[in-house]
Structure formats: C-alpha cells, structure tokens
C-alpha positions, 0 to 999 in steps of 0.5 A: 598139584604133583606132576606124573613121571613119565615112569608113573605113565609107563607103568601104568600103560603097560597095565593098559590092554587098550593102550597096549593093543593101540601100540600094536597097531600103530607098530605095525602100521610104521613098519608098513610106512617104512617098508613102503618108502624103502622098497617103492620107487619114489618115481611111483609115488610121483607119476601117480596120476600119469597114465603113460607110467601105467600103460603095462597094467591091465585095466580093472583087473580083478586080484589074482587071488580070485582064481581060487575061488573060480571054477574057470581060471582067469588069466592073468596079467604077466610081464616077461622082461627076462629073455634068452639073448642070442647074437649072431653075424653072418657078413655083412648082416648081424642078428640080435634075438630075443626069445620070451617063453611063457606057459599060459595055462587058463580057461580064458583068452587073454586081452592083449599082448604087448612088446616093448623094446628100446633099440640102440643101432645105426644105419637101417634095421629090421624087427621082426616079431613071431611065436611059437604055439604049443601045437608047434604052429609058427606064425610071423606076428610083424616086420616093420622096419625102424627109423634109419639114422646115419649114426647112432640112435636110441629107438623106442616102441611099442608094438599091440596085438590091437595093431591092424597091420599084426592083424593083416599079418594073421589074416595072410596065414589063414591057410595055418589055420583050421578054423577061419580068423574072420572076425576074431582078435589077434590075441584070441588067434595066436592063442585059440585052440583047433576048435576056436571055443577055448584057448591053447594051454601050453607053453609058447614061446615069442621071439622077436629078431633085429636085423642090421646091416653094417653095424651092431644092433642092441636091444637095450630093454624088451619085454613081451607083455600078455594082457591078463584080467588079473593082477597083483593082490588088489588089482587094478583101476581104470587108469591101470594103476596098482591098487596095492600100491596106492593103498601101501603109500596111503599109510605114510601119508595118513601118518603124516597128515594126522601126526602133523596136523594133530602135533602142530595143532595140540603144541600151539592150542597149549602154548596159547591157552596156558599163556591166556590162563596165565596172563588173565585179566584183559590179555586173557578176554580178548585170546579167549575171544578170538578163540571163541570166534574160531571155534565157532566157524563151521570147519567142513564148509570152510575146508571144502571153500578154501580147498576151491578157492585157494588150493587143494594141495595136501600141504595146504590142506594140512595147514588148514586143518591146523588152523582150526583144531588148536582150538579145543586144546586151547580151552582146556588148557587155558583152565589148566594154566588158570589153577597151577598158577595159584599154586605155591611154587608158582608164586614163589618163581615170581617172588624170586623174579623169574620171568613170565616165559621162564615161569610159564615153560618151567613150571606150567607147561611140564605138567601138562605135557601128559594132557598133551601126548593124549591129546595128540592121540586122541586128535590123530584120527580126526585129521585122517578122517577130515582129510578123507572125507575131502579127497572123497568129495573131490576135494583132496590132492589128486596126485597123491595116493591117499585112502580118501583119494582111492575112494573117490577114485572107486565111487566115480568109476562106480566100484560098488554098482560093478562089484568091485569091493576090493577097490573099496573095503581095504582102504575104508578098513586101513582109515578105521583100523588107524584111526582106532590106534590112536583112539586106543592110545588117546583113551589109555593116556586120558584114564592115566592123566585125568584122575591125577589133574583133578586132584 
C-alpha cells in the first residue's frame, strides 16, 4: 500500500469544486470569528445574561432595515452619547451644560427616552434637564437635587420618561399646550404635534444643566437615549440583547465546539483503534468490546442526563461529545491497522526490532492521516448540530451566545407565533450553511482518499 502525498491530495483538491466551495466558506466563516473577537468587547461576551448591561436597548425592536419596506417609518432607537460641553461660573455658582441635538424624523411616537449620566462634585448639587421642540416650545423636563457629600463623590443615575415625578413636571406646563396631557405618555407629550394625532418632526434639542455651589461639577458620562422600535440589523430580544451580536459570537463558538469535539474525538478514535488492529489477539477483543459497548449507548438521551445531572456548562458539554464520537473512527481504524501491518515494511521494522509505539507512530498512523483530516471534516457538523439541538431543549450553557441558545431563546418568547422571523431564520441559516463547509470538505477528502486505501 503506497501512502498519498500531501502534493497528491493538494492537486487533487483543487480539482475539487466541492472542496473548493467548502473552503470558501469556512474563509469566511474565520474571518467572521476573527473580526468578532477583535472588534467585540469580551466584556459582551461576558455580561450576556446580564439584563443590567442591557438596559439601553429597546426591547424586541425589530431591525432598522424594516423602514424600508413600511409605508410609515418606525422610529428608531438612538443613543446620543456625544454632547456640546459648556462651562460657566457666575461667584460663587458654577454651571456644567450639556446639550443633545437630535432630528426625529418618524411617523411613530418613540417609547421612551432615557438620560444616563455619571456626575464627579462635592457639596450640594442641582440637575436640571428640559428640551427644546422644533416649534420652539421649551419645556422643563426634571429638577431633582444629587446626594450632598462633604468631599468628593462619583454619582451615578438614571432618569425615565416613565418617572412620575417628569410626568407632574409636564402636567404642570399644560397651559404650553394646545391640547390637554390627561392621560398621555410623557414621551408622546414632548414629541406630539399641535394636533396630538401624530409626532413632531424636526429637530429638538435636550439640555441638561449642573449647578454647584463652591465647587467644580463635572459630568464624567452623559447620553440622552430615545427609546425607538428599531434597532441594528437583527434587532433585538426580550432581554434587550443585540441579536447580531450574539449571532456574530455564535460563529467562533460553533467553531470551537466542532473543531474541538471532532480533532479530539477523531485523534483518540485513531490512536485506539490502530493500537487495537496492531496488537490483536486478546488485547484487540477486549478494546473492540469496550468499543462496542460505548457504541451501543444512546448518545442524545445520555447527553440530555448528563447535561441535568452534572453540568450543562459548554466545557463539559464538548467533554461529553468527546466521549462518545472517537467511536466510529475506532472501527474503521482498527481495520486500517489490521492490513498495513502485514505489509513488508512493517515486518521488516519488527525484524530490525523496532518498538511497538515506534512501529505503530512510524509506519501506520502516516498513512492514515488522509482518513483522519476527512474524518475531522466530516465530524464537524455533528458536533455543531448536537450542541444545537441541547441548548434548544434547555439543555445548553445559558450564558454563552450560541446559535442553538438564540433558538431556545426565540421559541420560549414565541418568535415564530409573533412573526419575528429574523430572530429565527439567521442563526438556523448560520448552523446549516456551517455544517455544509465542512460536509463539502469531508466529502472532497473522502473521494481522494478512499480509492487509494482500498488498493
């Protein structure tokens, strides 16, 4: 039996439209689990499951891409964190301004709005928040005074049109109004037109002033946040979390758990079998038996008990997947070993008195290493889709962003009753399409491989 070069299977590869195709793909598929790490804050990745890290999201916000496909626009979600910075000090009283201008231009009234500021101060202080509209109505939103404190203190805070003390404020300046505030949202007041029956474009401008008294204010962080329906390019969930964002770190974490699971699996399936075939006799009846056994177990159910029982984290989760996929690999390379080593240069390594781990390293695994590299392919996608299929039942590591979890994700919140496809389609399309790189490849080794093994 001749071994094939690895020149043999490059130049045969190549030839390979499939296998070509299949490496496209997975290119791309790197590039996306590169460009993912490098450019998402690991702290994203982290705080997943953390509603707090959330809370400037809009909640189920359909993408922004929809607007072009409405007859009425939906506003979308903005987050103004880049304000023009004014100081001033009159005596004894200091001034720190920050204005936010925005140009809302939809036919819908937004959700919300919401200011979050950090403050750095000492002594007593004032905050003081109102807007301009585009009909040149100023009305005072809050006044609300911060915490005192003797020396100096880092404040921080939230402030929500839901706020029944924003909404009193309103109320109090019904007389601005041409139309009575009973009953209405104080985000539909700030933004109503004359006739209340639609929002006021334009451009409207949130300032937001600090007082202080003997002393320096500083606003270390502000941002005006107006609460669209709208937001990035797959919107967002229940929990207010950026579904692109989880589909991206989905990518390299299905790229770990089938590489990881199907490199493992395939190296220790090829070790014990070729050491099996060489062996034989007794030591080779009772591996293959032990085989046997774990080939028999029901791999699904003993997934799902373990995954209840022990652990359901992604480390342990890819440990089991292990355990049960060298297998396969086992077999066929427990038959490979069984006839490379009545060939004549293995006979005349023993002759020579080479050891068994010499014999077996040297002169069997070398040529199975083309089965191997196809086996790893072809074992990629069962990983993935295993994986999947437990973080759908529940099963899976909540904390991690993977495709099967944004799946159990949208069937528990009823994705598909509500029409909210793009929660669905894309991360179901991202499984497929990888596991479809990898089938390509697999498929494109195995018809190089094969035909030269059985000769």
């Amino acid at each position: 039996m001749s071994s094939i070069t690895p020149n043999e299977i490059k130049q045969e590869f190549i030839k390979s439209k499939i296998g070509i195709a299949g490496v496209g793909i997975l290119v791309i598929l790197v590039i996306i689990s590169v460009t993912t790490i490098a450019v998402i804050p690991n702290d994203t990745l982290k705080e997943w499951n953390n509603p707090v890290s959330w809370i400037s999201h809009p909640k189920t916000a359909v993408p922004v891409w929809v607007n072009y496909f409405l007859s009425e626009k939906i506003p979308e979600h903005m987050i103004l964190d880049a304000p023009n910075v004014s100081y001033k000090k009159s005596g004894d009283i200091s001034l720190v301004s920050h204005q936010f201008g925005v140009n809302f231009d939809y036919d819908q009234f937004p959700r919300d709005f919401i200011y979050e500021f950090t403050a750095k101060y000492s002594g007593s202080s004032l905050l003081q928040m109102s807007v301009i509209r585009p009909d040149g109505l100023h009305l005072d939103l809050i006044s609300t005074s911060l915490p005192n404190s003797d020396s100096i203190s880092i404040h921080s805070e939230r402030i929500f049109s839901t706020d029944e003390i924003l909404r009193k404020n309103l109320m109090l300046q019904s007389s601005k109004f041409s139309f009575s505030p009973e009953g209405i949202s104080s985000e539909d007041i700030v933004f109503s037109e004359a006739s209340r029956n639609h929002p006021l474009r334009g451009n409207y401008v949130f300032i937001v002033n600090m007082y202080g008294l003997n002393s320096e204010n500083e606003i270390l962080e502000s941002r005006v946040i107006i609460g669209g329906k709208a937001f990035g390019i797959m919107g967002t969930d229940e929990l207010r979390r950026d579904l692109a964002i989880g589909l991206l770190w989905g990518t390299p974490l299905a790229l770990f758990i089938g590489l990881a699971v199907s490199i493992a699996s395939v190296i220790a399936g090829l070790l014990y079998g070729v050491y099996a075939g060489y062996k034989g006799k007794k030591t080779d009846e009772v591996m293959m038996r032990f085989n046997d056994v774990i080939y028999a177990l029901p791999a699904l159910p003993f997934l799902i008990i373990l995954s209840v029982t022990i652990s359901n984290s992604i480390f342990v989760m890819v440990g089991f997947l292990m355990i049960f996929g060298w297998v396969g690999v086992a077999k066929v390379s427990r038959s490979m070993s069984m006839q490379i080593k009545t060939r004549g240069y293995v006979e005349a390594a023993k002759t020579m008195g080479q050891t068994n781990s010499r014999i077996i390293l040297k002169h069997i695994l070398p040529q199975l290493l083309p089965y191997a590299f196809a086996s790893i392919a072809i074992s990629v996608p069962a990983a993935i889709t295993t994986e999947a299929g437990l973080s759908f039942l529940g099963l899976g590591d909540p904390s991690f962003p993977t495709w099967g979890q944004l799946l159990h994700d949208a069937n528990v919140y009823g994705a598909a009753s509500r029409g909210l496809w793009w929660w669905i389609i894309p991360p179901g399309v991202m499984i497929a399409v990888t596991g479809l790189a990898f089938v390509f490849i697999g498929n494109a080794l195995d018809a190089i491989v094969n035909p030269k093994l059985k000769r």
